[in-house]
C-alpha positions in Angstrom: -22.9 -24.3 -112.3 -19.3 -23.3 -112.6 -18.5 -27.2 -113.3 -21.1 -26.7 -116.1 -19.4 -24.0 -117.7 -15.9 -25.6 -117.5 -17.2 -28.5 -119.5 -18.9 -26.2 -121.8 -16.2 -24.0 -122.6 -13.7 -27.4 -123.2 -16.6 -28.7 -125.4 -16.4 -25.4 -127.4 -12.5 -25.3 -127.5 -12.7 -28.8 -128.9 -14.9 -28.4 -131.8 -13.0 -25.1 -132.4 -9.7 -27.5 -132.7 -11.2 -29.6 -134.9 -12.3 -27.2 -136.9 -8.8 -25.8 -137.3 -7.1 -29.2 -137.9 -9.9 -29.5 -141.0 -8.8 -26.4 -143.3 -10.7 -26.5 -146.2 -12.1 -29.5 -145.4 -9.0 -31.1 -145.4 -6.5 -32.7 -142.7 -4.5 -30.1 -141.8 -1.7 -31.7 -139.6 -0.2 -34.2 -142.2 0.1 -31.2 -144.5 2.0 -29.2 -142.4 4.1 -31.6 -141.6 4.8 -32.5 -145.4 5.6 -28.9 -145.7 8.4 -29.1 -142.8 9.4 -32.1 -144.6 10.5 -29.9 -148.0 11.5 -27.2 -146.1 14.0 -29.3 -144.2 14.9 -31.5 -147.8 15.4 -28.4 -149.1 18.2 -26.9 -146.4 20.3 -29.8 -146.7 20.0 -29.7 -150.6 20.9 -26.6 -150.6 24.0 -26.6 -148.1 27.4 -25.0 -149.4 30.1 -27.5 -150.2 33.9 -26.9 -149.5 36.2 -26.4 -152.7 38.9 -28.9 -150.9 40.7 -28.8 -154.6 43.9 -26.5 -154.5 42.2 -24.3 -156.9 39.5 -23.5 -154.3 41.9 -23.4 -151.2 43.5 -20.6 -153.0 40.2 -18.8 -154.0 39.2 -19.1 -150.0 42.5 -18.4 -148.9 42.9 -13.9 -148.6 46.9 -14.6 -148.7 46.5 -15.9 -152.0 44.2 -13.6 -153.2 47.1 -12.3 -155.5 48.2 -16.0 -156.6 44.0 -16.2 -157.5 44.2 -13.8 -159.8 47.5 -15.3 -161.3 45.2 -18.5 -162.1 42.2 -17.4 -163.0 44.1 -14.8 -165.7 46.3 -17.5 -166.9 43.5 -19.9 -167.3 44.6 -22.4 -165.3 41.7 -22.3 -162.7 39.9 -25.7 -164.0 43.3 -27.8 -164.3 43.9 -26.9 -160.3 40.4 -28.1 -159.7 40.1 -31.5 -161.4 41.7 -35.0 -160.2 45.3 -34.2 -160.5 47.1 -35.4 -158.3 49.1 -32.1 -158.1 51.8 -30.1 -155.5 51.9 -26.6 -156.0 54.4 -24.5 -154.3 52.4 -21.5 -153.3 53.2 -17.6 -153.4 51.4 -15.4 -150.5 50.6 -12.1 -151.6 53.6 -11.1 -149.6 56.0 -13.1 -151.6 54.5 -11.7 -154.4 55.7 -7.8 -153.7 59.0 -9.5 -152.1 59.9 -10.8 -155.5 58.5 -7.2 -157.6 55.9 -8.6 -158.9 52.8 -6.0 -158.3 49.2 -6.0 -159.5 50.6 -3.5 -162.0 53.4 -5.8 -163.0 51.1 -8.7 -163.3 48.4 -7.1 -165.2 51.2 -5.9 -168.1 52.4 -9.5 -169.0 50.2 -11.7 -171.0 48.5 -14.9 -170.2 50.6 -17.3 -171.1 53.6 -15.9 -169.3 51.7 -15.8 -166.3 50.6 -19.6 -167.1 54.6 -20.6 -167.4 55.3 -18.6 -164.3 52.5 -20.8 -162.5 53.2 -24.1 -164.3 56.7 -23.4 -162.7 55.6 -23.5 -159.0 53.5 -27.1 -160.2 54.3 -30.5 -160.1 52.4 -33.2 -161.5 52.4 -35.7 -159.2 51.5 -35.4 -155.0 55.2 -34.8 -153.1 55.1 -34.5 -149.1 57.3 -32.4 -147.6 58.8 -35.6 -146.0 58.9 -37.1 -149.2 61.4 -34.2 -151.4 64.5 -35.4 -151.8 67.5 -34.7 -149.5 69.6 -33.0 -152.1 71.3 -30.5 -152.2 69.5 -29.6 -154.9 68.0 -32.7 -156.5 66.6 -31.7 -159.8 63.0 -32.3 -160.4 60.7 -31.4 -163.5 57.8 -28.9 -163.2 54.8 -29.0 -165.0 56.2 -26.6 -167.8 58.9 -28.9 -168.1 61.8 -26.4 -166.2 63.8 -27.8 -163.9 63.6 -27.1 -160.4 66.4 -27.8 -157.1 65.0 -28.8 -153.9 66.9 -29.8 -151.1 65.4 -31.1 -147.5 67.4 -30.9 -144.4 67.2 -29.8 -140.9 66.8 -26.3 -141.6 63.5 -27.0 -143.8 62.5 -27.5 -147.2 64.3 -24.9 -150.3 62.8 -24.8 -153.4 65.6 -22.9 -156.3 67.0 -21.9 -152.5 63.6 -20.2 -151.5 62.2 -21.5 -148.3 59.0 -23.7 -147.8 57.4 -21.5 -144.9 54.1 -23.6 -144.4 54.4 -27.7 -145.8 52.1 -29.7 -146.4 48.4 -28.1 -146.8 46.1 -31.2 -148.1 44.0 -30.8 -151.0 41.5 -33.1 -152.6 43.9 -33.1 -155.6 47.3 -32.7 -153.9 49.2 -30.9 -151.4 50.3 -27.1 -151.6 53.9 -25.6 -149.7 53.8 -22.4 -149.3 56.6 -20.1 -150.5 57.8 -16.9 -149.0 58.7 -15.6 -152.5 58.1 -16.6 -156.7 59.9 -19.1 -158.5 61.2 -17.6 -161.7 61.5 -20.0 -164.3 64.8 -19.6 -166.6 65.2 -17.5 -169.9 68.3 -18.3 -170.7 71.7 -19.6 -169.9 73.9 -17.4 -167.5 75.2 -15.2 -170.2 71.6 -14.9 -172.6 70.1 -13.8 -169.1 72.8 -11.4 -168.0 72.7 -9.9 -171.6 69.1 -9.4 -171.5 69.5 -7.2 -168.2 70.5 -3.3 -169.2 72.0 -3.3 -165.1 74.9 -5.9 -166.1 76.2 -4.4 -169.6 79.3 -3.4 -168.2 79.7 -7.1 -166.6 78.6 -8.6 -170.4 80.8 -6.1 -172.4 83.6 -8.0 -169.6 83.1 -11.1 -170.3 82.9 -10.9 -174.4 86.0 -8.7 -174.0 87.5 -11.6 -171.8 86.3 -14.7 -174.5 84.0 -15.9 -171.6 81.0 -16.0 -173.1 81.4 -19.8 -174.8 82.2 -21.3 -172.0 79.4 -19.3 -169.3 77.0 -20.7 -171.8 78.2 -24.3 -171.2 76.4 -26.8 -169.3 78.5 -25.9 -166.3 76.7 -26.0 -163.6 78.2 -22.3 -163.0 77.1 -20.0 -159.7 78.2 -16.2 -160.8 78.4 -13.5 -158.6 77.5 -10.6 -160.9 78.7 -7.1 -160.5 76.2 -4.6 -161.5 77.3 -1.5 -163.8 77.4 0.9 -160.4 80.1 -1.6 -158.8 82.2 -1.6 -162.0 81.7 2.2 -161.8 82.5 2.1 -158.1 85.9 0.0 -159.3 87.2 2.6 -161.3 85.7 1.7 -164.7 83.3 5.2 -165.8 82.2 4.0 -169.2 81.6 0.2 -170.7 84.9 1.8 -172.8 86.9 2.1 -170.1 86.4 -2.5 -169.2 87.0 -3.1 -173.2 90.9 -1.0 -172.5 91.4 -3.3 -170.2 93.1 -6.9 -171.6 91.5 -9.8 -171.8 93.9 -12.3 -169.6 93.0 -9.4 -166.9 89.4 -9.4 -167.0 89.1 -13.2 -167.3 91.5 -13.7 -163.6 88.8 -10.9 -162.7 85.6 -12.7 -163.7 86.7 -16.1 -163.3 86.7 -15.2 -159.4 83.3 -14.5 -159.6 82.3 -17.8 -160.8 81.9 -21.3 -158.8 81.7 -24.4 -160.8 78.7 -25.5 -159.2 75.0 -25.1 -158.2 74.6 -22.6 -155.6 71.6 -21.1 -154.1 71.8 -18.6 -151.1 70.2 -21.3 -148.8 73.9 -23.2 -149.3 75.8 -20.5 -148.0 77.2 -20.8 -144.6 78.6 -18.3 -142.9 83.0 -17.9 -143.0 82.8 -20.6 -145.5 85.5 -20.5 -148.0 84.3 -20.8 -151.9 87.1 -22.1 -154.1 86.6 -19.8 -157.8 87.1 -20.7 -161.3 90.6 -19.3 -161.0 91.8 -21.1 -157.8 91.3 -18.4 -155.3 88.7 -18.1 -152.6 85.9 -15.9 -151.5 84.4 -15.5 -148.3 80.9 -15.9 -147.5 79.5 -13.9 -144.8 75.9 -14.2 -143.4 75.7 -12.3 -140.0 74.4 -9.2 -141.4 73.2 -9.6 -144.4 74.4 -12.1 -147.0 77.9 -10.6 -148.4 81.0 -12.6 -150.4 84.8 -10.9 -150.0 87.2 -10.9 -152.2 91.5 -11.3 -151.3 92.0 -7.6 -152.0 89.0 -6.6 -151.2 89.0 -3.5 -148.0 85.6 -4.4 -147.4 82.8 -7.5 -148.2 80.3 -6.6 -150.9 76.6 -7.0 -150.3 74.7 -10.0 -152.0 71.8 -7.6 -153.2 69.5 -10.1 -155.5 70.0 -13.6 -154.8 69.0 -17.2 -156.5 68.0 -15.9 -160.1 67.7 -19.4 -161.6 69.7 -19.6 -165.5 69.0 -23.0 -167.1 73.3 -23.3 -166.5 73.5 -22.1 -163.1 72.2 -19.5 -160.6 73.4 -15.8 -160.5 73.4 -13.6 -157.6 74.0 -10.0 -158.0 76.5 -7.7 -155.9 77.1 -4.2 -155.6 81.0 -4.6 -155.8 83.6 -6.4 -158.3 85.5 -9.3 -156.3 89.4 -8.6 -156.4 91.6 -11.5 -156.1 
């Protein structure tokens, strides 16, 4: 009997089966399956890609998040994401406030500033970091067409004397360096620039005073060390009045000793080195606490307080004392 109802009950479960695998009349098994099918179709249609372009490395990237907003306000968003190829030396959002250049600051200047300021840190063409030239300072053209110095040695790569602090990120499109701080592209020659800053009018009213200003605006290439109007104050000289009393063979020995006839970024500088001047006499370079450069009559080395502001002459790097030969 109990065999009897065994069979029974798998007869029952059986028709009850088949009923279940007939819904509506209709094979229900293929069905389902065809409905896995789409279902599965559509998960791999609907995967998320990777933005491997530079443009989307720096959208995904949170250090860049302030270089992302550089782009996408000066436009140049689509340009980073088509074929290129491009290298792009990138700003972290900490090289951003190293360099004063805030949210703030970045908001306040229009679009195309920011696009120059960007085409500056671009190069049109893919560059390894094993493949940028030895230098010192070889000269190569950005995409704004600004000239930028890189130099390669054991030390790193320098780009306008700022370090590469991450090489060689691969992009779909190119290759990005990152940089610990921005690249400033020129507005002038040394003495357009240093008249354009209200911090160096004593230093300008100097060198017009001194019959400097022809040749500073030459193609030198010139390096200046550039008192600001606190270390002519701290020199003796209270008003801009008091440097135009002085005579003009005076203030050029003065200012010529703040000049080098060559290119040189603060990534040149070696410490004790010797720097021969404009007028013949030597400064001396000091880097083991804090970049400084001493004059001959000088008690005590002044500090290098701003460094590698790139003129399209030469470089200028501030200092909070005037050099005494």
């Amino acid at each position: 009997m109990f065999r009897n109802r065994h069979s029974n009950y798998l007869i029952n479960q059986k028709k009850i089966m088949k009923q279940k695998l007939n819904f509506f009349g209709k094979p229900f098994l293929p069905g389902a399956l065809a409905v896995l099918f789409l279902f599965s179709a559509c998960k791999k249609d609907t995967k998320v890609k990777t933005d491997n372009t530079i443009n989307g490395i720096v959208m995904s990237t949170p250090d860049f998040s302030t270089l992302n907003a550089a782009i996408k306000k000066s436009g140049l968003g689509a340009t980073l994401s088509g074929p290129g190829p491009f290298t792009v030396f990138a700003p972290t959002n900490l090289a951003f406030t190293a360099s004063g250049i805030t949210s703030d600051v970045l908001n306040s200047i229009s679009a195309d500033q920011v696009k120059n300021i960007l085409l500056y840190h671009t190069l049109p063409s893919k560059i390894l970091s094993s493949e940028v030239p030895e230098g010192p300072n070889a000269a190569v053209t950005a995409a704004n067409g600004d000239i930028l110095y890189v130099t390669r040695n054991s030390n790193g790569v320098f780009v306008n004397g700022i370090q590469v602090t991450q090489a060689d990120v691969q992009a779909k499109n190119g290759v990005i360096h990152v940089l610990g701080k921005v690249l400033m592209p020129p507005s002038g020659n040394i003495v357009e620039m240093a008249q354009a800053d209200t911090s160096f009018s004593f230093l300008v009213a100097a060198v017009v005073k001194a019959n400097l200003q022809g040749a500073l605006s030459g193609d030198g290439p010139f390096t200046v060390f550039a008192p600001t109007n606190n270390a002519f104050r701290a020199a003796g000289f209270a008003t801009v009045d008091d440097v135009k009393a002085v005579d003009a063979a005076t203030l050029s020995s003065i200012l010529t000793y703040h000049v080098i006839g060559a290119r040189v970024f603060s990534s040149d500088l070696i410490d004790g080195q010797q720097a021969t001047t404009l007028n013949g006499e030597k400064v001396t370079i000091g880097l083991s606490s804090g970049a400084t450069v001493k004059g001959k009559s000088n008690p005590t080395p002044s500090n290098i307080v701003a460094t590698n502001i790139v003129a399209t002459n030469g470089v200028i790097h501030v200092i909070d004392q005037v050099l005494m030969p």
